[in-house]
C-alpha positions as CSV (number, residue, x, y, z in Angstrom):
1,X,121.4,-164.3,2.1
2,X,122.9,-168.0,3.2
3,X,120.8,-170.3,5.5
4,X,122.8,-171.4,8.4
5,X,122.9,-174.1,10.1
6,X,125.1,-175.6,13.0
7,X,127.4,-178.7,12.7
8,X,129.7,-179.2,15.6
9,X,129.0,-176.0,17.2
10,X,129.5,-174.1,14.1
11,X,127.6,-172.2,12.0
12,X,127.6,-173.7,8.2
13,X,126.1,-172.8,5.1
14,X,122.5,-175.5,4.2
15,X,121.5,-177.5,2.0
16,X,122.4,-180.6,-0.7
17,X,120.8,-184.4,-8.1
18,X,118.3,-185.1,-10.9
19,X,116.7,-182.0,-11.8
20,X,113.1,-181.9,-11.8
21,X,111.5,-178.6,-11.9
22,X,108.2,-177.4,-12.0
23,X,108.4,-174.3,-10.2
24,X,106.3,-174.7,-7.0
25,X,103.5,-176.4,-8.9
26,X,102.6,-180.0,-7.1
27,X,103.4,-182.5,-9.6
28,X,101.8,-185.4,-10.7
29,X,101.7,-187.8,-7.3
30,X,102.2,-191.8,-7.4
31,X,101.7,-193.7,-4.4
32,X,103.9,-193.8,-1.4
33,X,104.4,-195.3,1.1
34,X,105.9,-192.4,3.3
35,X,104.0,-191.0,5.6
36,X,102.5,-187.5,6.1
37,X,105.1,-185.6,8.6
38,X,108.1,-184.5,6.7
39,X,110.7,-185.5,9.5
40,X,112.5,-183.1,11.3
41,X,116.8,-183.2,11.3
42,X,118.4,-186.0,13.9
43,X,118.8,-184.4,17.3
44,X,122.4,-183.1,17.6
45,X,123.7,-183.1,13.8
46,X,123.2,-180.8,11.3
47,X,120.3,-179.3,14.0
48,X,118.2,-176.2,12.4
49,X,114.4,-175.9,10.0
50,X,115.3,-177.5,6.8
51,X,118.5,-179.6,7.7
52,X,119.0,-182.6,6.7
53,X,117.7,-185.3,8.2
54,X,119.5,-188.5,9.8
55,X,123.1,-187.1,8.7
56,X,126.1,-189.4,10.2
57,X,129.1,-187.8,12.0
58,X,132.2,-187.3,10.2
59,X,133.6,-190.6,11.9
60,X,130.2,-192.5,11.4
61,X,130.4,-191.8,7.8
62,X,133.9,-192.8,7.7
63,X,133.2,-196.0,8.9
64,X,130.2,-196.4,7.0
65,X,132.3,-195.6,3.7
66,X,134.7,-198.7,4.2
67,X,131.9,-200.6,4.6
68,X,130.6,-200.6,1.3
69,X,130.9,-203.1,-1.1
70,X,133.2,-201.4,-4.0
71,X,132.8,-202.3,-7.8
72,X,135.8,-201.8,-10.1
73,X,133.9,-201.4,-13.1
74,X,130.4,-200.3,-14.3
75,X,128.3,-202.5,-15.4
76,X,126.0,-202.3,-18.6
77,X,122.8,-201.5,-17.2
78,X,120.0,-201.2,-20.3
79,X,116.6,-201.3,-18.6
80,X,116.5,-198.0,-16.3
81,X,113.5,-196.1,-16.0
82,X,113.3,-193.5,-14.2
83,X,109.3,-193.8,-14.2
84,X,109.8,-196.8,-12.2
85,X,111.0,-194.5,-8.8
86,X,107.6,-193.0,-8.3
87,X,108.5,-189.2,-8.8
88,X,106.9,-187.8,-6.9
89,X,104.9,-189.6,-4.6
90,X,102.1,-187.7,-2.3
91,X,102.9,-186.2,0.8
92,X,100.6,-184.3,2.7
93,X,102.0,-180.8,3.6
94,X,100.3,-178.8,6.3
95,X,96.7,-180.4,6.1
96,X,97.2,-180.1,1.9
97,X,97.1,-183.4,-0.2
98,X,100.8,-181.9,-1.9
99,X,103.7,-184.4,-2.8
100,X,107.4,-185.0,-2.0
101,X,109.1,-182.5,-3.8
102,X,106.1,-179.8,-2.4
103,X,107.4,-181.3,0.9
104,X,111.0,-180.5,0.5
105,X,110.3,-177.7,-1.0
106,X,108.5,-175.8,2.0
107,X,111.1,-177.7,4.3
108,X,114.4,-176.0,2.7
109,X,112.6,-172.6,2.7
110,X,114.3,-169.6,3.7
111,X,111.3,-167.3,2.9
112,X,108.1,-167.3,1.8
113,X,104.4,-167.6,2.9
114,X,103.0,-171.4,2.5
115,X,100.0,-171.0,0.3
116,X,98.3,-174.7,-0.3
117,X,101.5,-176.7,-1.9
118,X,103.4,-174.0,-2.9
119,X,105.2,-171.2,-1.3
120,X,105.2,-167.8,-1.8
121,X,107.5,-165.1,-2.5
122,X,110.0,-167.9,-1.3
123,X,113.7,-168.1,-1.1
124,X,116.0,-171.2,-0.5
125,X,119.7,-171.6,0.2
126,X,122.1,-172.4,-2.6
127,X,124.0,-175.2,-1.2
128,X,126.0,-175.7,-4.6
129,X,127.6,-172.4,-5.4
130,X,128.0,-169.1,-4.4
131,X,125.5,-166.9,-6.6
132,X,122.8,-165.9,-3.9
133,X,119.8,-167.6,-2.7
134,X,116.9,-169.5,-5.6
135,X,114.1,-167.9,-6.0
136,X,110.6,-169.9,-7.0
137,X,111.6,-169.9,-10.6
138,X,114.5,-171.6,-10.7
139,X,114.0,-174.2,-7.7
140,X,114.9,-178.0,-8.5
141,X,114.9,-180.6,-6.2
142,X,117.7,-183.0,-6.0
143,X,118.4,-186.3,-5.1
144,X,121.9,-186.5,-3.9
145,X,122.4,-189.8,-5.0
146,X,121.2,-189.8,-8.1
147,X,118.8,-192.1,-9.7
148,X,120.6,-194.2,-12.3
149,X,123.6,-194.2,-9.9
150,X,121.5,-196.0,-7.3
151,X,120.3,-198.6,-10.5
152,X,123.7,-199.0,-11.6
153,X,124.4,-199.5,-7.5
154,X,122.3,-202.2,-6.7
155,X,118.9,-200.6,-7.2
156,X,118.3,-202.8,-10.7
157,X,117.4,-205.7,-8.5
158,X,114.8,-204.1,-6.5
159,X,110.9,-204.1,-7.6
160,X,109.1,-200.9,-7.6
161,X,107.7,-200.5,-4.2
162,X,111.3,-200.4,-3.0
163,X,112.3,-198.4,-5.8
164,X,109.4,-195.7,-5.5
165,X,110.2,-195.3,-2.0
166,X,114.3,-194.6,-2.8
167,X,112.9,-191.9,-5.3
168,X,110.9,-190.2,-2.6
169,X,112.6,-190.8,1.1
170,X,112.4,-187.9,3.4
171,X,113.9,-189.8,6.7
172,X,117.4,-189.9,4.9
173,X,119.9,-187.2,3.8
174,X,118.5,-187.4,0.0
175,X,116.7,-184.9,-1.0
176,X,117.2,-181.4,-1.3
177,X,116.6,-178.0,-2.7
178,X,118.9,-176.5,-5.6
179,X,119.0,-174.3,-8.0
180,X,117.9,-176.0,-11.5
181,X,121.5,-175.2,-13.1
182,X,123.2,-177.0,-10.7
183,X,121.0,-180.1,-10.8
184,X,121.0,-180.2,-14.3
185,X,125.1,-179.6,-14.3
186,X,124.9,-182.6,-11.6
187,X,122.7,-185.0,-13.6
188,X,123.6,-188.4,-12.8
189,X,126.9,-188.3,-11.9
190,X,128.9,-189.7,-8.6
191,X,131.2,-188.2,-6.6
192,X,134.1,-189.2,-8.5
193,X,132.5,-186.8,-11.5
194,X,130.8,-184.4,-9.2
195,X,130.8,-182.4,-6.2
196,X,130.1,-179.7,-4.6
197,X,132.2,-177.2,-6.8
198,X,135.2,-175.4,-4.8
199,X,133.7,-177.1,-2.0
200,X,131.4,-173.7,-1.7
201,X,130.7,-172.9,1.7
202,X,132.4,-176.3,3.0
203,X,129.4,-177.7,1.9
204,X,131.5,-181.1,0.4
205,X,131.6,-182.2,3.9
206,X,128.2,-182.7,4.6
207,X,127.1,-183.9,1.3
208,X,129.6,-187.0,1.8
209,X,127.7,-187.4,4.9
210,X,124.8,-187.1,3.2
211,X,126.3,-189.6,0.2
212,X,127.5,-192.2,2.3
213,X,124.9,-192.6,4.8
214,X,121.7,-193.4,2.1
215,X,124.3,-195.8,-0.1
216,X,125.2,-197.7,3.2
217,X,121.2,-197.4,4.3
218,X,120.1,-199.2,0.7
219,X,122.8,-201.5,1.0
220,X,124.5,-199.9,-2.3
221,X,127.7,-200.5,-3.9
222,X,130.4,-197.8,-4.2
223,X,132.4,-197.4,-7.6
224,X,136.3,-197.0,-7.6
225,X,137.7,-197.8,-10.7
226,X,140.8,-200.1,-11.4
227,X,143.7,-197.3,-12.8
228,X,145.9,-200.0,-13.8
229,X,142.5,-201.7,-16.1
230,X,143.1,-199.9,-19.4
231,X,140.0,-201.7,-20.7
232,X,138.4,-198.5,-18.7
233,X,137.5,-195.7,-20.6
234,X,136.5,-193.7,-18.1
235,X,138.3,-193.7,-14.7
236,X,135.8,-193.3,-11.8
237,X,136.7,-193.0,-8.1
238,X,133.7,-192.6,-5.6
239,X,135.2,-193.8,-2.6
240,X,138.5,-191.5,-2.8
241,X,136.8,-188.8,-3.9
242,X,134.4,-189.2,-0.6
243,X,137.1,-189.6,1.6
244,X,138.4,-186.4,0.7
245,X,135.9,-184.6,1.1
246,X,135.0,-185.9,4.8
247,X,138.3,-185.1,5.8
248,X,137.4,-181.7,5.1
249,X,134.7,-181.9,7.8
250,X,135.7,-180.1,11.0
């Protein structure tokens, strides 16, 4: 079973990576300074329970992409934590002192009875491949860009407060449900080393979208690597590989 939701006027496959999984169990909260509503998807765009929130059109994203300051290297970057980003902060869910991932958790649901923070006999969509819905026992949560690519972005010159509330922001396309495989095969990779694979259920589209608009929100850089640098071991190309995949969008 595939949540659907509707882009455009068409129905679409949900959803969108550090993995973090504790099964449904809240986990250990830090402060934060969200609020207690999780907030519902911008009027109009990926509309439906569950969807993404604040997700840019095709030609906003577009836009927003050549906007963003590129790198042509990656720096050295030795002081990451990822302690620093506050995961997860607290969130109230339904009257329940829960926390961030218990809020995106019961958002993303398919099925599943809310009991306190946790859901159950729950289902979720697999936004990242084809292999049927997650149940309890293998739901992750991911952050779609990922945490040490925001550090190695820009995010190394923020202090915590900024930092904790990147790790745990609800009002931008960020964070979302998936299936612990995937956001462990995701880790911290980019777009120019990951995406969606086979672009299951054309759900590349609208995880550029996603991409794009909280890099462009956090004032973030974008890597595309110089080909013709051979002092480059490792070829990186964020911005083409984005492109591509919003073209894709219908």
């Amino acid at each position: 079973m595939t949540r659907l939701f509707l882009r455009a006027g068409r129905a679409v496959p949900a959803a969108c990576a550090l993995a973090l999984t504790a099964g449904l169990v809240a986990q250990p909260a830090d402060a934060s300074p969200l609020g207690d509503r999780v907030p519902a998807a911008t009027a109009g765009r990926a509309a439906g329970p569950g969807a993404l929130p604040d997700l840019p059109t095709k030609a906003e994203a577009l836009e927003r992409l050549g906007a963003l300051k590129v790198d042509k290297s990656r720096g050295k970057f030795t002081a990451y934590e990822r302690k620093d980003f506050g995961i997860w902060g607290e969130h109230t869910v339904n009257g329940k002192k829960c926390t961030v991932f218990d809020a995106v958790v019961h958002r993303d649901r398919l099925t599943g009875t809310p009991n306190g923070c946790k859901i159950a006999g729950g289902t979720w969509p697999n936004p990242y491949n084809a292999t049927g819905t997650i149940t309890s026992e293998r739901v992750s949560v991911d952050h779609i860009v990922a945490l040490r690519d925001a550090f190695e972005s820009g995010a190394n010159k923020w202090g915590k407060p900024r930092k904790r509330q990147f790790g745990n922001d609800l009002s931008r396309p960020q964070l979302l449900v998936v299936a612990q495989a995937d956001n462990s095969s995701k880790g911290n990779k980019s777009p120019g080393e990951w995406l969606v694979p086979n672009n299951y259920g054309g759900f590349a589209c609208d995880y550029a979208r996603a991409y794009v608009q909280v890099k462009y929100h956090y004032g973030l850089t974008i890597l595309e690597t110089d080909p013709k640098n051979t002092k480059i071991k490792k070829q990186v190309h964020d911005k083409t590989a984005l492109e591509k995949a919003l073209n894709t969008c219908r």
